[in-house]
C-alpha positions in Angstrom: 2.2 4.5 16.1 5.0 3.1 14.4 3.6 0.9 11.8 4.5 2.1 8.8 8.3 2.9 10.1 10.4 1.6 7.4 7.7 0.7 5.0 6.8 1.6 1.7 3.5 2.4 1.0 1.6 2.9 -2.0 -2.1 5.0 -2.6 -4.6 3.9 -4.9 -7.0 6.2 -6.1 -8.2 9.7 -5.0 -8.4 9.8 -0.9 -11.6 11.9 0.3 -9.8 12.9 3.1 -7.0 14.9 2.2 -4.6 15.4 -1.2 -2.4 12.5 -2.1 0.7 14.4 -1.7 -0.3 14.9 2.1 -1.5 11.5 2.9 2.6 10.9 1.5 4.1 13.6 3.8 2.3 11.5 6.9 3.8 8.6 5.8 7.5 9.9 6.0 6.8 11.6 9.1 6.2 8.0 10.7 9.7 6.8 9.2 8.1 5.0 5.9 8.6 6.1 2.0 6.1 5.7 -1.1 6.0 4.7 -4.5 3.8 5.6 -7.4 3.0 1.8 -8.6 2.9 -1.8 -6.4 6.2 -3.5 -6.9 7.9 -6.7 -4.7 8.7 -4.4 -2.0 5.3 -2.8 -1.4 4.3 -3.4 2.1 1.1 -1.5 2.4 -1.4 -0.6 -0.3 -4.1 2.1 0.8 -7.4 2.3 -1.8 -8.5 5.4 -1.5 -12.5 6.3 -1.4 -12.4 7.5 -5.1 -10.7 4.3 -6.3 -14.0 3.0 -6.4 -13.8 4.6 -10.1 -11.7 1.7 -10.8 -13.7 -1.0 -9.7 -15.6 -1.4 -13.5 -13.2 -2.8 -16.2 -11.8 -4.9 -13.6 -8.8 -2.1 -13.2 -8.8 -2.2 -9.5 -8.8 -5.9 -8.7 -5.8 -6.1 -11.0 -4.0 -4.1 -8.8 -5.2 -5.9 -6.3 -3.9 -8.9 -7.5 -0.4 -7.1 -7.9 -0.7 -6.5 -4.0 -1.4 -9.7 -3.2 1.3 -11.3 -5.7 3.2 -9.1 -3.8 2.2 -9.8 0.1 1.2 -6.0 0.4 -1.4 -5.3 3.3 -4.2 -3.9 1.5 -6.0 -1.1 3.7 -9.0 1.1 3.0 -8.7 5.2 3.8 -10.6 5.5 7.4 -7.7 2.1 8.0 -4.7 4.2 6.7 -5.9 7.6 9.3 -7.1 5.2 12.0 -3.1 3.4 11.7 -1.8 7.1 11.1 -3.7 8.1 14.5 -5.2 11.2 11.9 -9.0 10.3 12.8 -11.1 9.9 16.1 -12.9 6.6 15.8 -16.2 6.5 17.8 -16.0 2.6 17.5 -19.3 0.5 18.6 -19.2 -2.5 19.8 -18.8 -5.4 17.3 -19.7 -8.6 17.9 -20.3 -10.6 14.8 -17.4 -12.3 12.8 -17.1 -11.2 8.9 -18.0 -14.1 7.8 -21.7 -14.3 9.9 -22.0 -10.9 8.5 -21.8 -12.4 4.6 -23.9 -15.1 5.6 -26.8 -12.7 7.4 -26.3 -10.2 4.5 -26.2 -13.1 1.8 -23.0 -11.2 0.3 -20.4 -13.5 -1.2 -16.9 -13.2 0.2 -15.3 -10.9 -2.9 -18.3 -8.6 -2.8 -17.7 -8.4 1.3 -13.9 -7.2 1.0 -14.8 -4.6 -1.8 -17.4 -2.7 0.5 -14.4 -3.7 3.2 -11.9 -1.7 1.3 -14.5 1.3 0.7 -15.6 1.6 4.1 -18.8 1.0 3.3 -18.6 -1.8 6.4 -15.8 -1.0 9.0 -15.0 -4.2 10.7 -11.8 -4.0 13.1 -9.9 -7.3 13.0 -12.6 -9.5 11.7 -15.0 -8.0 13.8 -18.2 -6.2 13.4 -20.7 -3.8 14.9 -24.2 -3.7 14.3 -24.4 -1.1 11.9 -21.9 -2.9 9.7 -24.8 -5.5 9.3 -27.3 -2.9 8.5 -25.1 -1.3 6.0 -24.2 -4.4 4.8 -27.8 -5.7 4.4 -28.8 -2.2 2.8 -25.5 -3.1 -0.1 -27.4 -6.5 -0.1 -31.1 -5.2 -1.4 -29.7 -2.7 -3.8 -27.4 -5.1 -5.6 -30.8 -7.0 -6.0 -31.9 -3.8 -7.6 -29.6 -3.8 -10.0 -26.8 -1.9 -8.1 -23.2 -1.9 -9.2 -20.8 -1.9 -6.3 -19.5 1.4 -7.7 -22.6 3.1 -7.4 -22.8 1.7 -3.9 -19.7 3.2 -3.0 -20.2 6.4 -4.8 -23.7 7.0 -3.1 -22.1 5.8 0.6 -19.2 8.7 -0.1 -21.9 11.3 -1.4 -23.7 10.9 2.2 -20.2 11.4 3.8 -19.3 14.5 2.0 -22.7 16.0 1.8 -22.0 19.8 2.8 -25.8 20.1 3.5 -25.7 17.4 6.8 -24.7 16.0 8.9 -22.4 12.7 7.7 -24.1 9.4 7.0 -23.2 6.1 5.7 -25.3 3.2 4.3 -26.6 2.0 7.6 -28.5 5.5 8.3 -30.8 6.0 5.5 -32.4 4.0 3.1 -31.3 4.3 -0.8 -33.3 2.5 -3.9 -32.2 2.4 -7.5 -34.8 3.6 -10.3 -34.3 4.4 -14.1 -32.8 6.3 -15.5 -31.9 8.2 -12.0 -29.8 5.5 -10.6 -29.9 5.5 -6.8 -32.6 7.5 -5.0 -31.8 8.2 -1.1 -34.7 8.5 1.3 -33.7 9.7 5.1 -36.8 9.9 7.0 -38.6 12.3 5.1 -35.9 13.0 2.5 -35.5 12.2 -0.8 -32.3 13.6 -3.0 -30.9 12.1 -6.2 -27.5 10.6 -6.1 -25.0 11.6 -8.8 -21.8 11.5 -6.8 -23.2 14.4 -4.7 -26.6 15.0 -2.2 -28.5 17.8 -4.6 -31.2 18.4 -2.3 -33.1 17.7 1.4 -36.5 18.2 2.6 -37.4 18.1 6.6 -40.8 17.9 7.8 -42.4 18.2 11.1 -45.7 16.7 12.5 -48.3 18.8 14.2 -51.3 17.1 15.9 -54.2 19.0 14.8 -57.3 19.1 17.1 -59.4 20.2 14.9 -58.8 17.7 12.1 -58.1 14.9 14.5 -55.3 13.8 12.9 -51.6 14.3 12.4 -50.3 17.1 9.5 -46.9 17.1 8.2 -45.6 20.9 7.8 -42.3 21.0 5.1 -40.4 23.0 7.4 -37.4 23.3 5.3 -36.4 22.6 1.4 -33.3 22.9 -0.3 -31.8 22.4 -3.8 -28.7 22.7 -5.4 -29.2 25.9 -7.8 -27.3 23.2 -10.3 -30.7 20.6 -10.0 -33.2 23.7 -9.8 -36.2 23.6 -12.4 -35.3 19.8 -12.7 -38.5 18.1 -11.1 -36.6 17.7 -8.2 -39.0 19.1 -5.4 -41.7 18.2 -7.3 -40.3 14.6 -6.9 -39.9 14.8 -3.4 -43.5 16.4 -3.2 -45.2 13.5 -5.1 -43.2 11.0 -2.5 -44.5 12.9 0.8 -48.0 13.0 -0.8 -47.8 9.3 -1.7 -47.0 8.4 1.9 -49.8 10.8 3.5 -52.6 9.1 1.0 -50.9 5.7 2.4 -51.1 6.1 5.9 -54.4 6.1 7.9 -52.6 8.5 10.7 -51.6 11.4 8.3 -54.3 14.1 7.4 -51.9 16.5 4.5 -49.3 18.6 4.0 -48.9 22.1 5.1 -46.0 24.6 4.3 -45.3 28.5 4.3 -43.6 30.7 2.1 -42.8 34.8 1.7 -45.2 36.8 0.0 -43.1 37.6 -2.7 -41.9 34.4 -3.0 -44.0 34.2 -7.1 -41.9 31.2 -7.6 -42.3 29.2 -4.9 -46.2 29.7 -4.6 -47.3 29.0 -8.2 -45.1 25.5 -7.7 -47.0 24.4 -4.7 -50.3 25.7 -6.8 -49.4 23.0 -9.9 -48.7 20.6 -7.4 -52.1 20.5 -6.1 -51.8 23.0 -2.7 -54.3 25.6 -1.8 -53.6 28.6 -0.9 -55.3 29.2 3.2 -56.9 32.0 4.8 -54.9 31.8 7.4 -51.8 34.2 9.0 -48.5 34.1 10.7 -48.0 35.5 13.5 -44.8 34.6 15.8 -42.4 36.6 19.0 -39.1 36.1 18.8 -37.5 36.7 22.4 -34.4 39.0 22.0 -36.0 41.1 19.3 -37.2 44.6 19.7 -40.8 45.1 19.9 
């Protein structure tokens, strides 16, 4: 694609895709140039996804303003590698103009383009999908909360990023705002603090229990960050699962297992409230010797 053949293009911000100075080199392979700062001749200005660390003090949108001053096409990353043919895009159908989706969402028009430009939403010429009004709806309720639309951006990136998972944006889990924590992301069964990063995940399967006549959650997996460890972070995500069990009329408990020697682990289920069973493990494992 040759549309950034004799244009000059300038970056904004960080890109979470690749170095600056790359992102550059692809630009004079297709036949355009760069500059450090937004000038007359500027034809394309791509925000990058850690620009978003402009967005207080009003920094960014005065370099947006220079763009438009200047006519510059502003473009978000996942717009500058879909244009650069550098990303795959799975695209779903999208049906719904930009301007139904502010209206459904109850987003105002500036608010809109910002979460535009951070590909928070990912509409394709005024277009879009389903999932942008889910994700849009989900910026919606936690701007309600209190929500910057930094911290939206910074929590949407986090779930992109995570090394932990597989990617997610806004419209696949369900984040909440709380003090002094700031946002809170639940996925399913999953809880993890936000603080630019995903420091921990929790997975939990349901076993019908015939003898209890009811349904038990086992915590199959947990994981934390060493960095978060002996922070009341499981014990957070513990409390939640509990909270939901008690709540539901389907849900009989909790049920986990550790290693013997695992001291740590077992006298931290203990303070939270978990007994210790009679029962033990036995398993086969095909492929194994016996």
């Amino acid at each position: 694609m040759k549309i950034f053949n004799d244009k000059t293009v300038v970056f904004l911000g960080r890109l979470g895709s690749m170095p600056q100075k790359l992102a550059k080199q692809e630009v004079e392979r297709r036949g355009g140039r760069t500059q450090r700062s937004i000038s007359p001749d500027t034809d394309f200005v791509v925000v990058g996804h850690f620009a978003y660390r402009l967005l207080d003090g009003g920094r960014l949108q005065w370099k947006l303003d220079q763009a438009d001053a200047a006519s510059a096409r502003c473009i978000s990353e996942n717009q500058f590698l879909a244009l650069s043919e550098l990303r795959e895009i799975d695209e779903p159908e999208k049906t719904l103009s930009v301007e139904s989706l502010a209206a459904q969402a109850g987003l105002d028009a500036t608010i809109v383009a910002q979460i535009v430009l951070f590909d928070v939403i990912e509409p394709n010429e005024g277009w879009c999908s389903f999932r942008d009004v889910v994700a849009a709806k989900e910026a919606a309720r936690l701007i309600g909360q209190g929500a910057s639309i930094a911290e939206i951006v910074a929590g949407n990136l986090a779930l992109q990023r995570n090394p932990n998972e597989q990617p997610q944006n806004l419209a696949q889990v369900h984040l909440t705002r709380s003090e002094p924590d700031g946002l809170v992301m639940k996925i399913g069964e999953k809880l993890a603090e936000l603080d630019g990063q995903i420091v921990a995940s929790l997975l939990t399967v349901p076993e019908w229990s015939d003898w209890r006549n009811a349904t038990v959650c086992w915590v199959h997996s947990v994981y934390v960050e060493p960095g978060a460890r002996r922070k009341g972070v499981f014990s957070t995500m513990y409390r939640h699962l509990r909270e939901r069990v008690e709540a539901s009329a389907d849900l009989a408990g909790l049920r986990l297992y550790t290693e013997h020697n695992n001291h740590t682990a077992k006298s931290v289920y203990e303070s939270l409230g978990m007994s210790r069973e009679r029962y033990l493990l036995y398993e086969w494992l095909a492929g194994e010797t016996d």
